[in-house]
Residue frames as qw, qx, qy, qz and C-alpha x, y, z in Angstrom:
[[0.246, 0.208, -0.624, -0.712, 28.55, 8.95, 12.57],
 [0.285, -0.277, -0.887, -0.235, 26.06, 5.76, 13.02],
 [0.071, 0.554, 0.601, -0.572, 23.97, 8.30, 15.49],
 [0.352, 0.402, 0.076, -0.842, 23.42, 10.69, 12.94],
 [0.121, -0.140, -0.829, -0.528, 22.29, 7.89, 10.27],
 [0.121, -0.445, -0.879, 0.120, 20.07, 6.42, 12.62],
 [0.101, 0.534, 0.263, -0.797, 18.31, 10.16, 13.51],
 [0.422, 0.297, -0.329, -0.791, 17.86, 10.36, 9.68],
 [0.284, -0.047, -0.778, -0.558, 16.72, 7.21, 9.35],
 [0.078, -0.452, -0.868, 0.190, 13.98, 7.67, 11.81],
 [0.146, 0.447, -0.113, -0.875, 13.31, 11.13, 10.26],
 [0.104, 0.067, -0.813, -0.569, 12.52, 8.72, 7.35],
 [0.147, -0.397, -0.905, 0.049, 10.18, 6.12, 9.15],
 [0.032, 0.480, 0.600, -0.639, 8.58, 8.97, 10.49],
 [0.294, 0.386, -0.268, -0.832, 7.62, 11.16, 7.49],
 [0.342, 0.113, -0.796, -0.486, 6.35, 7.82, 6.06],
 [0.153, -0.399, -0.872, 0.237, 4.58, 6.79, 8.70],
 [0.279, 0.410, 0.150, -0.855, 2.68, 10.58, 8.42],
 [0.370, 0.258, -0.707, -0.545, 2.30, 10.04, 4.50],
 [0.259, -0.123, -0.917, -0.278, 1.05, 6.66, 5.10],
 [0.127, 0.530, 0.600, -0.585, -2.07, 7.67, 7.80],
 [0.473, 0.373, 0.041, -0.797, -3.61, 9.62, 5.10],
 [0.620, 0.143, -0.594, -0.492, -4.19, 6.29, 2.62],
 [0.637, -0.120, -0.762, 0.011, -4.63, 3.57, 5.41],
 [0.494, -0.745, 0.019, -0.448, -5.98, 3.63, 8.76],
 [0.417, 0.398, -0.686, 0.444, -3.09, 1.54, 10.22],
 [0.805, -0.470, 0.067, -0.356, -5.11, -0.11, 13.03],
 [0.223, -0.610, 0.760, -0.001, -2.29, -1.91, 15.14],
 [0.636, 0.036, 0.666, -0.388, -4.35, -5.20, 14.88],
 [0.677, 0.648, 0.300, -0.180, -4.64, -5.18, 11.14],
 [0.563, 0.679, -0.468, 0.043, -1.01, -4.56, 10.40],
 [0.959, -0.124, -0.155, 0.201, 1.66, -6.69, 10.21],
 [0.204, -0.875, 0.439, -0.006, 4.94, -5.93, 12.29],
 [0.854, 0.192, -0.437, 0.208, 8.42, -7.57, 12.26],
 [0.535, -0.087, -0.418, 0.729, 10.25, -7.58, 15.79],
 [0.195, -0.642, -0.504, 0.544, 7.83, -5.03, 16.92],
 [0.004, 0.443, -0.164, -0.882, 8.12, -2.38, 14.20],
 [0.539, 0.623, 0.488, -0.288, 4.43, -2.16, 12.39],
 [0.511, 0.105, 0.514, 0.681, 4.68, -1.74, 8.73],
 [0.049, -0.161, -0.010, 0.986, 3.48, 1.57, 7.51],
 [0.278, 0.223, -0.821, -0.446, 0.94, 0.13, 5.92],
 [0.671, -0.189, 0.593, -0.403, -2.21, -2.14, 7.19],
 [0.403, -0.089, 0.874, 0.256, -2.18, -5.77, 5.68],
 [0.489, 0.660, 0.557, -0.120, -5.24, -5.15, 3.38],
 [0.103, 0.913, -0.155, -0.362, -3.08, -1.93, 1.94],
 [0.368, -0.410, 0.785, 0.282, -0.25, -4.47, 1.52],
 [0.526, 0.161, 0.816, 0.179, -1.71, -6.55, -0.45],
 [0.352, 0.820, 0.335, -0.301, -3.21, -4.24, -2.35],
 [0.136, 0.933, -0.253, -0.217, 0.34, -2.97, -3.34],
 [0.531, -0.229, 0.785, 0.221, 1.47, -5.76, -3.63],
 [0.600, 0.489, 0.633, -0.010, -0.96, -6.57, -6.30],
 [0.281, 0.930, -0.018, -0.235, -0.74, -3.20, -8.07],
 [0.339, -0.636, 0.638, 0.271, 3.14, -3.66, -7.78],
 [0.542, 0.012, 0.834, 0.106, 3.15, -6.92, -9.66],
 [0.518, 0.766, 0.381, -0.003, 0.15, -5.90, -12.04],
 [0.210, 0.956, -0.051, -0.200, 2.77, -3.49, -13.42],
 [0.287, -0.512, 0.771, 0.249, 5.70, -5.78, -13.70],
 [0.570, 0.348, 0.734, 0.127, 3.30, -8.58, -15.81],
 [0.615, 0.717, 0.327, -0.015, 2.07, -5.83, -17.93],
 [0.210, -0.837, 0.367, 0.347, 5.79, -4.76, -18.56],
 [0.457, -0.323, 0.823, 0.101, 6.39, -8.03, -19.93],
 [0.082, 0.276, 0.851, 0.440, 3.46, -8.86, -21.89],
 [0.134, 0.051, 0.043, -0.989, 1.10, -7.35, -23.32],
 [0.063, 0.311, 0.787, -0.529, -2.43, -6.71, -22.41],
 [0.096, 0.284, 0.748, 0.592, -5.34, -6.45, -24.34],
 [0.012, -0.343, -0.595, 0.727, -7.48, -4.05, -22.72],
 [0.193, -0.420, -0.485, -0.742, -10.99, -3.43, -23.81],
 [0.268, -0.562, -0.184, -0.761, -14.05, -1.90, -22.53],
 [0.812, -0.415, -0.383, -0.147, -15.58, -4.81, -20.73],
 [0.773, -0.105, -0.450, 0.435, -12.25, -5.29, -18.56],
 [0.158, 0.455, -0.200, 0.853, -12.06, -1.72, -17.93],
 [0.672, -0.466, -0.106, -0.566, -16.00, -1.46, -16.29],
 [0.848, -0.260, -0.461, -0.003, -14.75, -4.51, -14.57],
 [0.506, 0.016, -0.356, 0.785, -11.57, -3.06, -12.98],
 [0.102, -0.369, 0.113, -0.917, -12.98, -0.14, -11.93],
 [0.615, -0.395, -0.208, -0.650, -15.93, -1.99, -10.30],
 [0.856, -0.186, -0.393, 0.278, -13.56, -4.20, -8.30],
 [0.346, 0.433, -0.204, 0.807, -11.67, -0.89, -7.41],
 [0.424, -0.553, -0.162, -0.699, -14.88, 0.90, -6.04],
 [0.642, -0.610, -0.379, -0.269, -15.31, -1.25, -2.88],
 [0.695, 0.008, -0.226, 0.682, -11.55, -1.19, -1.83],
 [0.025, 0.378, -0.065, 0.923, -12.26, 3.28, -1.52],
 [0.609, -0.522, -0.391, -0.451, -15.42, 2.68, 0.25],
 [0.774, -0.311, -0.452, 0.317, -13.84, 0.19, 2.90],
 [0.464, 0.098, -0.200, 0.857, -11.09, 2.86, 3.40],
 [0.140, -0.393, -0.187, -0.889, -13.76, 5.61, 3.98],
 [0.737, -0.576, -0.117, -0.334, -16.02, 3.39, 6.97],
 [0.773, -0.100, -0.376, 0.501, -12.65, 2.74, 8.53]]
């Protein structure tokens, strides 16, 4: 029984580690690992989702006032993050 978890749960890591090569270039150097197993993820991505992650728990809570100006801004703070991801 604990052979066939483990088989599915590296069926898992693996499909996610496919999945995750098309949004991040996962350069070993650039992600973080624990005990030798790389997160799917490179640390810039992390944080990124982190951030998102969070940004969606605050505005859950309270509420956000969201006009033009802040929009143009977000979006123009967005733009260089797609770029980066594109000369990697």
């Amino acid at each position: 029984m604990d052979e066939i978890s483990s088989k599915m749960e590296s069926k898992k890591i693996h499909s996610l580690t496919t999945l995750s090569q098309f949004i991040c270039h996962r350069k070993p150097e650039r992600t973080f690992n624990i005990r030798g197993h790389y997160f799917p993820v490179c640390a810039r991505c992390t944080g990124f989702y982190i951030g998102a992650f969070s940004y969606f728990v605050y505005v859950y809570f309270y509420f956000v006032d969201y006009t033009l100006p802040l929009i143009i801004i977000a979006f123009l703070m967005i733009i260089p993050t797609f770029l980066m991801v594109q000369l990697n």
